[in-house]
C-alpha positions as a Python dict, from the first residue, in 0.01 Angstrom:
ca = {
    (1, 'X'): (0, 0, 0),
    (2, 'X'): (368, -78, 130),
    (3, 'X'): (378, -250, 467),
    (4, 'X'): (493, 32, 690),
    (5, 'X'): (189, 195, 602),
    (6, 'X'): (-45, -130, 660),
    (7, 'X'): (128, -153, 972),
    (8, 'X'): (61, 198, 1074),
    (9, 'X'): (-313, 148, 986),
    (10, 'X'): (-306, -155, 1189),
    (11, 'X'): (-157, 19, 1529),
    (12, 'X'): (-437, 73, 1781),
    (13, 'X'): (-475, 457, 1902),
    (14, 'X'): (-397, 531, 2211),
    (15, 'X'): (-700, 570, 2409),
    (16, 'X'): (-637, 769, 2825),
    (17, 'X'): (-763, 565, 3032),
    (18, 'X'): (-1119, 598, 3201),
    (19, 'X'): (-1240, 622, 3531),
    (20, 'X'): (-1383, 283, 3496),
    (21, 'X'): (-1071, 176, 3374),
    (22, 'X'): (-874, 283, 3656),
    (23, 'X'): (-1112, 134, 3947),
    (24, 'X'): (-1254, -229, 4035),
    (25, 'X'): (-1646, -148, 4057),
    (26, 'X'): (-1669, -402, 4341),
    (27, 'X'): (-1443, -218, 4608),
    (28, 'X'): (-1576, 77, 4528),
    (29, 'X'): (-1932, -11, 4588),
    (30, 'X'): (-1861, -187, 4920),
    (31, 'X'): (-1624, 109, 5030),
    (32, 'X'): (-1902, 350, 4996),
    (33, 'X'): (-2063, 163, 5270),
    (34, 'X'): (-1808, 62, 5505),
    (35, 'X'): (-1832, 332, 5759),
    (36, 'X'): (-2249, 270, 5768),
    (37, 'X'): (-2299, 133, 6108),
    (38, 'X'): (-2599, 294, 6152),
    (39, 'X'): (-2794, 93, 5906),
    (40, 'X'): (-2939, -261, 6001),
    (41, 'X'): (-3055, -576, 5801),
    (42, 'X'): (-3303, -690, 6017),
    (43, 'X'): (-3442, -513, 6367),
    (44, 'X'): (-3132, -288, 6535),
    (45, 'X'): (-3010, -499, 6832),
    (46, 'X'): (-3099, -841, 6642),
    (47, 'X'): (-2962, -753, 6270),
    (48, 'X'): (-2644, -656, 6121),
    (49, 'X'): (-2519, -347, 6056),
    (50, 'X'): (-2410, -311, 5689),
    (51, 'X'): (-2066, -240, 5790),
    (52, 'X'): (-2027, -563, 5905),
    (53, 'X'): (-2184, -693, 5571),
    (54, 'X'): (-1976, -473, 5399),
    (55, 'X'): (-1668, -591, 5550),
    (56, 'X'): (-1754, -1000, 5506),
    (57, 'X'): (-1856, -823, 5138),
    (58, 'X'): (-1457, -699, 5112),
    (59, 'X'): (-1329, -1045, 5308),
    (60, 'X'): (-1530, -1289, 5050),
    (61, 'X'): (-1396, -1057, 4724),
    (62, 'X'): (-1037, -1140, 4892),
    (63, 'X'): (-1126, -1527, 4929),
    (64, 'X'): (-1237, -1533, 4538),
    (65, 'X'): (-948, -1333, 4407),
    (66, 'X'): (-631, -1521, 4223),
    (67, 'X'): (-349, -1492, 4425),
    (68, 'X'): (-117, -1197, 4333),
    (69, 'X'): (239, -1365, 4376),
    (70, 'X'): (340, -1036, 4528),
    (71, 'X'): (654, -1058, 4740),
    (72, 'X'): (552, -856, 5108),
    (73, 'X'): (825, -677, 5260),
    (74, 'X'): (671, -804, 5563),
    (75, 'X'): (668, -1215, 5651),
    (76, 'X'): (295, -1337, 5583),
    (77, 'X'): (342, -1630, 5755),
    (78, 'X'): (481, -1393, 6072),
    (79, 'X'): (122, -1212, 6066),
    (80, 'X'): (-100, -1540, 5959),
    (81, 'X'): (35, -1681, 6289),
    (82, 'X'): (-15, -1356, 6495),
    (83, 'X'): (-387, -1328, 6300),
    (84, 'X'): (-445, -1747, 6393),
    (85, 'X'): (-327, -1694, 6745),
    (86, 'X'): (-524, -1418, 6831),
    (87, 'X'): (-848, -1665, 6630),
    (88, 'X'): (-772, -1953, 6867),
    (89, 'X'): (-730, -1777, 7184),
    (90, 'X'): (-1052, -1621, 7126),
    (91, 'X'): (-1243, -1902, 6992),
    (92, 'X'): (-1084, -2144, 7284),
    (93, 'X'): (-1139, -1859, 7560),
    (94, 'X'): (-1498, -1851, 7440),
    (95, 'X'): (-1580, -2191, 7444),
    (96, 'X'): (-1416, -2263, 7801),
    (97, 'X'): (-1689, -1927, 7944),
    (98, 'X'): (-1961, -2036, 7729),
    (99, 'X'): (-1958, -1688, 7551),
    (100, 'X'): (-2131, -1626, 7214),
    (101, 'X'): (-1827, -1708, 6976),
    (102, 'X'): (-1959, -1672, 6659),
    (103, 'X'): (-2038, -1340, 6512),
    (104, 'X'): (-1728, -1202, 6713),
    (105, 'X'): (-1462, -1426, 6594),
    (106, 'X'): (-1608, -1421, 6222),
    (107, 'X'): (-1524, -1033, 6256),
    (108, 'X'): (-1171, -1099, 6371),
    (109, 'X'): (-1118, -1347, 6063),
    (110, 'X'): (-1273, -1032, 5855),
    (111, 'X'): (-1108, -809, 5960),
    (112, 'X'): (-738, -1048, 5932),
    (113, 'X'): (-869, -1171, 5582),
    (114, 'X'): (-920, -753, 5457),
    (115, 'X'): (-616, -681, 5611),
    (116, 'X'): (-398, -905, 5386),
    (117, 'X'): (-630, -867, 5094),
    (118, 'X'): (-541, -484, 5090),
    (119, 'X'): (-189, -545, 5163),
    (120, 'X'): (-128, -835, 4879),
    (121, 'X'): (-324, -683, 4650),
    (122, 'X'): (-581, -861, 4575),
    (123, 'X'): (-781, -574, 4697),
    (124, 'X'): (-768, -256, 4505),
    (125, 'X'): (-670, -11, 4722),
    (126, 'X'): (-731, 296, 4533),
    (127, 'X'): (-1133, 161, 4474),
    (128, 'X'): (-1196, 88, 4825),
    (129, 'X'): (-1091, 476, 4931),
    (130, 'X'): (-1226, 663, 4666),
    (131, 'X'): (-1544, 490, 4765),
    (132, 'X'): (-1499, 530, 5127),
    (133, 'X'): (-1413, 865, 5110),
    (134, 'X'): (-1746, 992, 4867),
    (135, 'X'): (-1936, 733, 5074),
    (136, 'X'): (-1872, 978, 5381),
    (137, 'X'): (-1944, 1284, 5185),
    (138, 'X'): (-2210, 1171, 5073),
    (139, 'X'): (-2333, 1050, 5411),
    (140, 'X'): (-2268, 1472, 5528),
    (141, 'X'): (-2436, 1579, 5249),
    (142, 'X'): (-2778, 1378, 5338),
    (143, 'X'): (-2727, 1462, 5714),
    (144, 'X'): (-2712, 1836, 5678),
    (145, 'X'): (-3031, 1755, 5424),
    (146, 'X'): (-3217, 1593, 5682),
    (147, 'X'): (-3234, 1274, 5512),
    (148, 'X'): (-3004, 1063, 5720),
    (149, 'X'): (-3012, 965, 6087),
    (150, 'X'): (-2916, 1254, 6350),
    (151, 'X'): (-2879, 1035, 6658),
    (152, 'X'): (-2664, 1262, 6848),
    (153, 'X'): (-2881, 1596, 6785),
    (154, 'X'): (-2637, 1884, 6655),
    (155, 'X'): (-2315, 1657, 6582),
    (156, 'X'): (-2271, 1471, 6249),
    (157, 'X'): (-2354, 1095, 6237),
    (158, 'X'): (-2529, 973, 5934),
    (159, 'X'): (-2562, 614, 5850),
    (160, 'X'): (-2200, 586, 6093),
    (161, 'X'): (-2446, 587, 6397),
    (162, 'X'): (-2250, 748, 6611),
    (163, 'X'): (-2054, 1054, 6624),
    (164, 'X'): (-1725, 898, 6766),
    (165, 'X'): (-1707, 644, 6493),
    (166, 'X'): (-1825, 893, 6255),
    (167, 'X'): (-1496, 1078, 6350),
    (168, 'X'): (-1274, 743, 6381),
    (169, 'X'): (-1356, 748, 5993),
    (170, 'X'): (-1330, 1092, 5883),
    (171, 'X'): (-1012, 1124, 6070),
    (172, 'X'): (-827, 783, 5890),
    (173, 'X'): (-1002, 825, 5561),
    (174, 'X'): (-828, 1138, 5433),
    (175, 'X'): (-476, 977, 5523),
    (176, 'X'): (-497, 681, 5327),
    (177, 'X'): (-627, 893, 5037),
    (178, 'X'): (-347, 1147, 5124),
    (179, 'X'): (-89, 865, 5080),
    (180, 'X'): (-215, 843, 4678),
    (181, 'X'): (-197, 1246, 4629),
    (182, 'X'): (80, 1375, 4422),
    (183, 'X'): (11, 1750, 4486),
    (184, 'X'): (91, 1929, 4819),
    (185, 'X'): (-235, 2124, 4748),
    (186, 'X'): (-456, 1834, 4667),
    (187, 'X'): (-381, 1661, 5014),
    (188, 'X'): (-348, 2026, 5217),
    (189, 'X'): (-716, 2023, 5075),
    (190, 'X'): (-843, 1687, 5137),
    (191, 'X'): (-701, 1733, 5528),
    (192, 'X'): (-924, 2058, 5534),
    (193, 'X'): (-1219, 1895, 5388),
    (194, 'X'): (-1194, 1648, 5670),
    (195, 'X'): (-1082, 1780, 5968),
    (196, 'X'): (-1407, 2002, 5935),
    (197, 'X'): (-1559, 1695, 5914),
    (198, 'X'): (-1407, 1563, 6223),
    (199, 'X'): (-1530, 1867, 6384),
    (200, 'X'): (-1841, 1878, 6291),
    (201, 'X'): (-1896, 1549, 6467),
    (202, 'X'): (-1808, 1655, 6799),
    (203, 'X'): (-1549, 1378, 6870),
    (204, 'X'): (-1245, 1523, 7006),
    (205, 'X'): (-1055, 1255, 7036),
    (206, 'X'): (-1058, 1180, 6687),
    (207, 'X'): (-974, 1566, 6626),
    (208, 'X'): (-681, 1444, 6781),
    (209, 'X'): (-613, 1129, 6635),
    (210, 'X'): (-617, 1312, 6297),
    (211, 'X'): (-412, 1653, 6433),
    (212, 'X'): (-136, 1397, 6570),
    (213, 'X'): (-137, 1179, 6229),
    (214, 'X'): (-81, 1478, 6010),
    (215, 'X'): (203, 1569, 6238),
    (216, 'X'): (326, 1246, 6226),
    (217, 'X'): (407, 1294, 5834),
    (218, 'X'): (558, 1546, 5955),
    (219, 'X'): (833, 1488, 6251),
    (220, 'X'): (864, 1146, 6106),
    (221, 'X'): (1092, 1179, 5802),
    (222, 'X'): (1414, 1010, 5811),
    (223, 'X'): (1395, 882, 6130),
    (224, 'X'): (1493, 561, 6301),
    (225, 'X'): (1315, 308, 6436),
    (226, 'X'): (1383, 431, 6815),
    (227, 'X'): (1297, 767, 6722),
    (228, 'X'): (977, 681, 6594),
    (229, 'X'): (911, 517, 6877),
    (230, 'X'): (983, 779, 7075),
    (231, 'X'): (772, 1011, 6881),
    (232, 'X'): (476, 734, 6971),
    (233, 'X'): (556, 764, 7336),
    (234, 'X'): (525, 1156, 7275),
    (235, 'X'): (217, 1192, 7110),
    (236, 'X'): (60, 933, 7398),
    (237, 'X'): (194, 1180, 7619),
    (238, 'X'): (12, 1480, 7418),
    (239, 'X'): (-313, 1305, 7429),
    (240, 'X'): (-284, 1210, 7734),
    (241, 'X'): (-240, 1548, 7859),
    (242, 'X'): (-522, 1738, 7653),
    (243, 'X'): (-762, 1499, 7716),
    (244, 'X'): (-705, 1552, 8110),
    (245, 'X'): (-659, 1981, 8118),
    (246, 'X'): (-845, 2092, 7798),
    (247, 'X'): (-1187, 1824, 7720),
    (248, 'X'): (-1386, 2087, 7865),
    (249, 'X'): (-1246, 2408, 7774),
    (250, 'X'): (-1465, 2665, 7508),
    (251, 'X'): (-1738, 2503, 7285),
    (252, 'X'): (-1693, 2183, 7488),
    (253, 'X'): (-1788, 2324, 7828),
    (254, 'X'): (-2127, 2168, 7808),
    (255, 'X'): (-2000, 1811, 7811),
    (256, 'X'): (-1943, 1758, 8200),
    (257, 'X'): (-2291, 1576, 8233),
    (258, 'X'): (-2163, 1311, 7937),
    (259, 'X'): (-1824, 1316, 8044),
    (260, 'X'): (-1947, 1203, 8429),
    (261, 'X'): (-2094, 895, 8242),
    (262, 'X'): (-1779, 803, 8040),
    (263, 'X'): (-1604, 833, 8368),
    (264, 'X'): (-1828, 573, 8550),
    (265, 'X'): (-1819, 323, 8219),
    (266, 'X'): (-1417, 369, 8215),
    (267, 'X'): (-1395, 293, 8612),
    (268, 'X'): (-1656, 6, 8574),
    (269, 'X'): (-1458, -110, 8289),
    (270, 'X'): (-1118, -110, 8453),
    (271, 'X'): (-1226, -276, 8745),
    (272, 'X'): (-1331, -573, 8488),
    (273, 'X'): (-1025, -585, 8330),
    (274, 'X'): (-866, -595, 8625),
    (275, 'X'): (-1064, -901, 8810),
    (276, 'X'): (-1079, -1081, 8512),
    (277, 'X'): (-849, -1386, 8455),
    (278, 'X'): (-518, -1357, 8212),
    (279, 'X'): (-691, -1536, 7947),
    (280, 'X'): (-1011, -1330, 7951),
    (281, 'X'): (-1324, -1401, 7969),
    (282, 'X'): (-1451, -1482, 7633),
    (283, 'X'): (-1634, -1292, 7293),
    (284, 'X'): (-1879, -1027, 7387),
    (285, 'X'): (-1779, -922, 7765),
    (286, 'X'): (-1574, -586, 7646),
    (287, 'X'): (-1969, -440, 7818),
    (288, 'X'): (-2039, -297, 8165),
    (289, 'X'): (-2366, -292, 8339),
    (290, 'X'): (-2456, 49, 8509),
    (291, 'X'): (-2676, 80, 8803),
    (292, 'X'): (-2799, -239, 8778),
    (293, 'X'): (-3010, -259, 8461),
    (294, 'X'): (-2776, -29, 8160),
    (295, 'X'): (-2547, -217, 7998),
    (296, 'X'): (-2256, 15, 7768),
    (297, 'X'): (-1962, -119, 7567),
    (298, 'X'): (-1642, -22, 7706),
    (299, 'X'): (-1489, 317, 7585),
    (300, 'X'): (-1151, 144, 7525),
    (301, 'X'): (-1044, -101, 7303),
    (302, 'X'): (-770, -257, 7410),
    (303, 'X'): (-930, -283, 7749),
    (304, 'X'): (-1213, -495, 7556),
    (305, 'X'): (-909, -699, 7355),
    (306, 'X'): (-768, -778, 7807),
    (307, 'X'): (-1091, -855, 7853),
    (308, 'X'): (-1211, -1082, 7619),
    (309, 'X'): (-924, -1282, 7518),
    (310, 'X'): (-625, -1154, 7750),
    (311, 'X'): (-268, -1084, 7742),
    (312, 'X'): (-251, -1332, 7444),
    (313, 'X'): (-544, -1162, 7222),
    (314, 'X'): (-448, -802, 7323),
    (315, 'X'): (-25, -934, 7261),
    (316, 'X'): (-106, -1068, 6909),
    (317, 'X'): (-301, -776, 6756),
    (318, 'X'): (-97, -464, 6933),
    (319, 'X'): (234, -684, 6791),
    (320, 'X'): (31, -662, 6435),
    (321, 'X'): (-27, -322, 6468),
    (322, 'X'): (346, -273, 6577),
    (323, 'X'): (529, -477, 6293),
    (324, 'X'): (283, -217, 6043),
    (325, 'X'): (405, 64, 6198),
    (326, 'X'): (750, 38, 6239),
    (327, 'X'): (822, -225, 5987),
    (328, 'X'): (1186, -337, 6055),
    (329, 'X'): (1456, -473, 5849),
    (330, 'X'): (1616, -419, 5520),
    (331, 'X'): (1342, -355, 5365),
    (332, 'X'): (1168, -95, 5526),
    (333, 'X'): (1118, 186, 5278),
    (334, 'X'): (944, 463, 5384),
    (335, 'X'): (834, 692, 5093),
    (336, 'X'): (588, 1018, 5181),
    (337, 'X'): (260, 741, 5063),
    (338, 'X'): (458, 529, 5377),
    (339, 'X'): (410, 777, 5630),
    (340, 'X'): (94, 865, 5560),
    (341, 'X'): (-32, 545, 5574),
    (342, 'X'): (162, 502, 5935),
    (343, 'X'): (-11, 828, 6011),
    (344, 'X'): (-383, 638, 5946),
    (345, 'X'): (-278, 374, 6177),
    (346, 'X'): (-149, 641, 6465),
    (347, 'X'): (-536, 829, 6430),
    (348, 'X'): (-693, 420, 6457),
    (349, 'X'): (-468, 389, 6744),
    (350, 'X'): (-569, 719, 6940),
    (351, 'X'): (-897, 654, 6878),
    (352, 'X'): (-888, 350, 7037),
    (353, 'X'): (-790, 478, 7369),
    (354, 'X'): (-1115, 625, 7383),
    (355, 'X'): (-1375, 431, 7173),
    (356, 'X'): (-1483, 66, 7192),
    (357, 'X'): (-1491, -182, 6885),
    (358, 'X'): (-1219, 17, 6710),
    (359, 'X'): (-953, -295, 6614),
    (360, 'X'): (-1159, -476, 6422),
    (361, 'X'): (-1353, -243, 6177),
    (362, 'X'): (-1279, -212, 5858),
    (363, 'X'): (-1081, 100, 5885),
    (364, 'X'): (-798, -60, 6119),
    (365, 'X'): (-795, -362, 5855),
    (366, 'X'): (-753, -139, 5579),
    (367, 'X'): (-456, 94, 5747),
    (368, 'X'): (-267, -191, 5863),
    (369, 'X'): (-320, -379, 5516),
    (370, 'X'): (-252, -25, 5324),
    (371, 'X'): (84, 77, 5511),
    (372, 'X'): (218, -257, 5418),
    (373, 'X'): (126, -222, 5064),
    (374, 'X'): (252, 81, 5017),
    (375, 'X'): (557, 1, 5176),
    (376, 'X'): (599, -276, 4946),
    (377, 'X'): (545, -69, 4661),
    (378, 'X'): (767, 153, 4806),
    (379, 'X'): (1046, -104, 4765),
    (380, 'X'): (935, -216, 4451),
    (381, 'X'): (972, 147, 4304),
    (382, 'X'): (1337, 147, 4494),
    (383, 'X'): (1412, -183, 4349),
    (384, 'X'): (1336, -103, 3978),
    (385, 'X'): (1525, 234, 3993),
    (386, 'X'): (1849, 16, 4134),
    (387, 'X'): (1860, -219, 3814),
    (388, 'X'): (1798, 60, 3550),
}
């Protein structure tokens, strides 16, 4: 045998890679389960949901992981001081009212730790959606089945818990998996899948959220920074109009009597925000108490960021949120994957006006961590086509 043909027996085959090949079996898993606040360890009230255990779950996978070395088109130490002030202010503010600190700031260094795990890459992306996203399926599937929770009778819930967050999630989830779709028709058809999702859980504001993100994609191409802005200020503007003239129109009609209630938690809520000092009040007070004896978290969440840690809290993470967005500098790259990931944090941000707890889930973590990746691939891909 000559040695061009030992060699050639020697090469391997080329094998396509798997499924298994092409995910990290720990993100996956813990994706599948990161919308699941509807399921407790322990008695409901006293455990923990196993969102938040999925999220420490995603934040202790980050801690373990070997650094990347990836260069971020974005500073890290800019955001690990905005992530430490918004810590300490909350911590401090805490201690001074003699507020429960602990489980609340251990979800803000979650949810700052999954951020910049997504966004370095030492979380896999791709896993953490594709389990998200068949997680929620799923989670229909066994509702409509009659073998998962119905806690609002008639709207979809699940293992979320709640219909609003049920919709927070199904209307960021398809974005971020939009943002890793080649094919027009593959994301046309993941958007359809969801928004009937989104409707099926009754929450129109996320119906919104997701409407406005799509449209973002959209309007947003090739724009500048001051026009995107200005599309922001726009779509506020939308939102803040149909919510006003149209919450009640058609199937909706029916929703006066709940609607009455979220007005009388909103005006309870704003006059706490309002008498409460510039520094907050401390972990756990984004809550009103109704009639003496009812006690309801606050239907917005950056009036609960005002409230419990103040101008400095709320400055830090809507300045986060901001530099994610908008990105500027030389190396903001937006590709489509760019905007759609923008688009997931415009549908977190909508929702927020009008559900409580929103900023630190593990959804907001992962857009603002994904946008930033994706960006940075973004200019990686630009890069690599300049020096060929």
């Amino acid at each position: 045998m000559s040695t061009t043909e030992r060699t050639e027996a020697r090469a391997p085959t080329y094998r396509p890679p798997t499924f298994h090949d092409m995910v990290r079996w720990p993100e996956l898993l813990i994706g599948s389960v990161l919308f699941a606040r509807g399921y407790y360890f322990g008695p409901e009230g006293a455990g923990y949901p196993l969102s938040e255990v999925a999220v420490g779950a995603l934040a202790f996978v980050t801690l373990v992981r070997r650094p990347t070395g990836r260069r971020l088109v974005v500073s890290p130490l800019l955001l690990l001081a905005l992530f430490g002030i918004a810590l300490a202010d909350l911590s401090l503010v805490s201690a001074i009212h003699g507020a429960p600190w602990f489980q609340r700031v251990g979800r803000v260094a979650s949810f700052g730790v999954i951020a910049f795990g997504v966004m370095s890459g030492r979380l896999h992306l791709k896993s953490i959606l594709i389990g998200m996203s068949g997680g929620f399926l799923v989670n229909a599937g066994l509702y409509y089945a009659g073998l998962a929770p119905d806690n609002y009778i008639g709207y979809l819930t699940g293992w979320a818990g709640d219909k609003n967050y049920a919709g927070l999630y199904a209307a960021a989830i398809p974005l971020l998996v939009c943002a890793h779709l080649p094919r027009r028709w593959q994301r046309l058809t993941v958007l359809a899948v969801f928004g009937y999702l989104v409707f099926l859980t009754g929450s129109r504001t996320s119906m919104i959220a997701l409407l406005l993100g799509a449209l973002w994609t959209i309007v947003s191409t090739h724009r500048s920074v001051a026009a995107r802005v200005g599309i922001v200020a726009v779509f506020y503007g939308v939102f803040s109009y149909v919510e006003e003239h149209y919450a009640r129109v058609s199937i909706f009609a029916e929703r006066w009597g709940t609607d009455i209630l979220r007005d009388r938690i909103d005006a309870a809520a704003t006059a706490k925000v309002n008498a409460a000092l510039p520094w907050g009040l401390g972990a756990g007070e984004g809550e009103v108490l109704l009639n003496g004896k009812l006690r309801f978290l606050f239907h917005n969440s950056y009036q609960t960021l005002l409230v419990e840690g103040g101008w400095i809290l709320a400055g830090s993470i809507c300045l986060i949120i901001v530099i994610a967005l908008f990105s500027f500098g030389p190396y903001a790259v937006r590709s489509r994957a760019v905007r759609y990931g923008e688009a997931a944090i415009i549908a977190v941000g909508i929702c927020a006006i009008s559900l409580g707890e929103v900023h630190f889930t593990g959804i907001s973590a992962l857009s603002i961590g994904a946008v930033i990746h994706l960006r940075t691939q973004a200019y990686e891909t630009l890069v690599r086509e300049v020096q060929r």
